[in-house]
N, C-alpha and C positions, 0 to 999 in steps of 0.2 A: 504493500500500500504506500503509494507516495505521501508525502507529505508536504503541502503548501507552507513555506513559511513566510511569514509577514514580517519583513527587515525592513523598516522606512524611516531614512534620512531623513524625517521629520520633527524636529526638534521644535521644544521650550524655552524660551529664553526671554529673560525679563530687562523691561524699561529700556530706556531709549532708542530712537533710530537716526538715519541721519539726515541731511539738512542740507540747501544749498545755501549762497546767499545772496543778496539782489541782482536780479537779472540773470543769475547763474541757474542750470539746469538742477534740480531736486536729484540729489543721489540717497541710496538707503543703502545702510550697515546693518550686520547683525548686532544686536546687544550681546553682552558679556552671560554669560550663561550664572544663574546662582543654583548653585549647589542645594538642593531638595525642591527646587522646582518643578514641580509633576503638569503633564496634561494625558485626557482622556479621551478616547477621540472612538468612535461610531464607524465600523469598518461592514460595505458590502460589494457583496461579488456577484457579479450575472457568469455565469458559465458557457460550455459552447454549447449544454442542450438546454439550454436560457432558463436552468434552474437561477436561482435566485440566496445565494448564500448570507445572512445575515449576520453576524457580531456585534451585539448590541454592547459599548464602553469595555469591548476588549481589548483593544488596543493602548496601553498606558507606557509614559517613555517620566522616566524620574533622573535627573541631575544628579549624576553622583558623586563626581570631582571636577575641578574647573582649575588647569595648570597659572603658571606665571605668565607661560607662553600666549593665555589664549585657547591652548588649548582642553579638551573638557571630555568626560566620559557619561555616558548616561546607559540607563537598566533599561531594556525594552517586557515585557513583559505582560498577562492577559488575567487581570482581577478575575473574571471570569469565570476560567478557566476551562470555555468554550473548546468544544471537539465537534465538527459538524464535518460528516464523511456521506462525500457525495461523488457517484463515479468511481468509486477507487481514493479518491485523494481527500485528505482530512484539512480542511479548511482552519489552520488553529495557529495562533502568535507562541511563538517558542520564547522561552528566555535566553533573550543575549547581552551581552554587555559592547555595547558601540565605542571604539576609539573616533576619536574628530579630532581634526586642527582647527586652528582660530577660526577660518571659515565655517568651519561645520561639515565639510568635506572626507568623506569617512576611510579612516589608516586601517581601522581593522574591529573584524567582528568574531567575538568569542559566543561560541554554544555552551551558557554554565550545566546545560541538563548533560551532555558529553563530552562536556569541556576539551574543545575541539576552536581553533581558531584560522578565520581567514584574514588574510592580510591584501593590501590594495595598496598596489605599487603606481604612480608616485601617491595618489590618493583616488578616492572614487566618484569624481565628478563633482558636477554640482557650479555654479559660478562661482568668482574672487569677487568681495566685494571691498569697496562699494560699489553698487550697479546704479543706473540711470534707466529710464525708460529707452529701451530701442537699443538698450545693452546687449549683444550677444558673446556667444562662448561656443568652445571646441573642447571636446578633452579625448584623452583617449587614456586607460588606464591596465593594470593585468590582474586577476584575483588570485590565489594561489592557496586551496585549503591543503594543510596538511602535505602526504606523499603525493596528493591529488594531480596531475597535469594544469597547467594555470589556465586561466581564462579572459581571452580578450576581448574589449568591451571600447566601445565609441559613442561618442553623443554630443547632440548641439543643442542649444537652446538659445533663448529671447525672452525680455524681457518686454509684455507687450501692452501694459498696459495697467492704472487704479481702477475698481471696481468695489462695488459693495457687494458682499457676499454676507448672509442669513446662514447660520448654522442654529445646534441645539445649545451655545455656548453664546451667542449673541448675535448679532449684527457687527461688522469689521468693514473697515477701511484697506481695501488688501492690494498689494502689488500681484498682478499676474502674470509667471513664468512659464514659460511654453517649453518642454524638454521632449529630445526623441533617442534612446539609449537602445543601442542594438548589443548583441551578442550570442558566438551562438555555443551549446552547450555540449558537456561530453558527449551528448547520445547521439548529437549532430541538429540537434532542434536549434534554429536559427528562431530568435525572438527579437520584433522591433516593439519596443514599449513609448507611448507618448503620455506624457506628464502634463498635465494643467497643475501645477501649485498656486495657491493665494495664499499668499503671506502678510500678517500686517504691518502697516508702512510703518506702527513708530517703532517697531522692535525686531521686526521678520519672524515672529511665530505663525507655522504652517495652522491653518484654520481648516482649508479644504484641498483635497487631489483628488483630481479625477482620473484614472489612467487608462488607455487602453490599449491593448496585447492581442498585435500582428505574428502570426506563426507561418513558416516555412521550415523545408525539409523533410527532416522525420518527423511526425508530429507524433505529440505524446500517448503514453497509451493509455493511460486514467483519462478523466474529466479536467481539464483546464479551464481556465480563468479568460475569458474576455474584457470585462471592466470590472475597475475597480472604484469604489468610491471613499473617500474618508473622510470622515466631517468632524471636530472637536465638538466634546460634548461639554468638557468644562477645566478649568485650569485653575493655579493656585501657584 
């Protein structure tokens, strides 16, 4: 039975953002991350036989250290503790503990359930900030779990746009990032994933993603994921 796991560079992160100044184009930072910072965030999945997988406040990402550098570590993890097996494949947020640098950029993820760690050479996406609207980026990175063979991965993105966005957590003022992260996997399953992130302008906590998951190749042999949704349900 496969198992779906929910990794998402979706980060907490409190108070301020950033700011231009007259006349100058509006640029936005991430705020510094504090340490027991939690958000809880509403994850769904339509599948390819358009079942419908729910996670109601399974999704929780907590603050756990925050370096000199900038950089900061946070616990992914599902209150929950939701198991929905549909297809073959179990729809369920594993505990990992995420490394990030100052952008939020992710160096590496450890499995605490088999304490097992991948690492993301030079890091794994995502923009430098500060961004501006009409900001774009290129990355290209390698993953490499364990004895595992590595995995190469590409992606561009844009920054395209303020919107208000309505969640279970409020109404937000959010910048919107347009991402498309291709790669393809040991079994030979090529995946192109597209990212809508809204993050809000005065801090860049992710509020909502929408994602959704282009296959070629060998496709898989469980049930897979076509869209993904995640909404914050409440934060602290």
């Amino acid at each position: 039975m496969k198992i779906f796991v929910l990794i998402f560079a979706s980060l907490l992160l409190s108070s301020c953002g950033g700011g231009g100044g007259s006349g100058q184009p509006t640029s936005y930072s991430m705020a510094v991350p504090t340490v027991g910072a939690e958000r809880i965030s509403n994850v769904t999945f339509l599948d390819n036989s358009n079942n419908t997988i729910a996670i109601q406040g399974g999704l929780r990402i907590i603050v756990t250290a925050v370096n000199a550098d900038g950089s900061f570590v946070y616990h992914q993890d599902d209150p929950t503790n939701n198991s929905s097996i549909v297809n073959g494949t179990n729809y369920a947020v594993r505990p990992v503990d995420i490394n990030a640098n100052s952008f939020g950029q992710t160096k590496s993820i450890t499995d605490t359930a088999n304490n097992t760690t991948c690492t993301f050479s030079p890091n794994g996406g995502g923009p430098t900030y500060p961004v501006q609207l009409g900001s774009e980026w290129s990355a290209t990175w390698v993953e490499t779990c364990g004895a595992s063979p590595a995995i190469s991965y590409s992606q561009t993105g844009k920054v395209i746009g303020i919107e208000s966005i309505t969640v279970a957590a409020g109404t937000f003022t959010a910048l919107h990032l347009a991402l498309t992260t291709s790669h393809t996997d040991l079994l030979g399953t090529t995946r192109s994933i597209r990212a809508d992130k809204y993050k809000r302008t005065s801090d860049l906590m992710t509020v909502k993603i929408e994602t959704t998951y282009s296959y070629s190749g060998t496709l898989p042999v469980n049930g897979y994921p076509i869209t993904r949704v995640e909404e914050l349900q409440s934060y602290h």
